[in-house]
N, C-alpha and C positions, 0 to 999 in steps of 0.2 A: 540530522547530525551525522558526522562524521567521526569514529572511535578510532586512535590509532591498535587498541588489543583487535581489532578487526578487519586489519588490515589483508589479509591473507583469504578473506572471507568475498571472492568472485561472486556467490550466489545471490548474495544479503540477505540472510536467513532470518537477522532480526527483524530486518523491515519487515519482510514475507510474513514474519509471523504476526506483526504488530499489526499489517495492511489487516490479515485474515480476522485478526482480533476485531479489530473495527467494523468488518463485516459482519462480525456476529454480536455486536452491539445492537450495531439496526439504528441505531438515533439518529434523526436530522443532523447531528452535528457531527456526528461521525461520517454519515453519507458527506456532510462539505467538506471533510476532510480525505476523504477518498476522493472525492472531485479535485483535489488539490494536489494529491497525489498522480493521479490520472494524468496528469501535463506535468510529470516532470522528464528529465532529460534521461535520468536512467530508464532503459530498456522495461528491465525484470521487475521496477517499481511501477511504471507505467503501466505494464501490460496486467500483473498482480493487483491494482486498483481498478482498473476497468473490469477485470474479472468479477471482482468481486460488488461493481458496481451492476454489471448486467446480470450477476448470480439476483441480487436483489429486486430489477428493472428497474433501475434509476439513470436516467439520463440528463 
């Protein structure tokens, strides 16, 4: 989702945070959600799931 109050917000700090949250879920369904993440088109979202994907080793 996209918020226009967050507009101003280059880093996507919520994602970031919500990606890191999920990583520290640890669930299967978190993990396909980080997989889902992983392949998107934003950079700092892509790269923040995969981190957090190889933080876990799930490929």
């Amino acid at each position: 989702m996209k918020f226009d109050y967050l507009d101003f917000d280059d880093s996507y700090a919520l994602a970031v945070k919500c990606i890191w949250a999920l990583g520290d879920i640890a669930t299967k369904e978190s993990f396909e959600k980080l997989k889902l993440l992983s392949k998107s088109n934003n950079t700092v979202i892509k790269e923040n799931a995969c981190h957090q994907l190889k933080k876990h080793s799930i490929t």
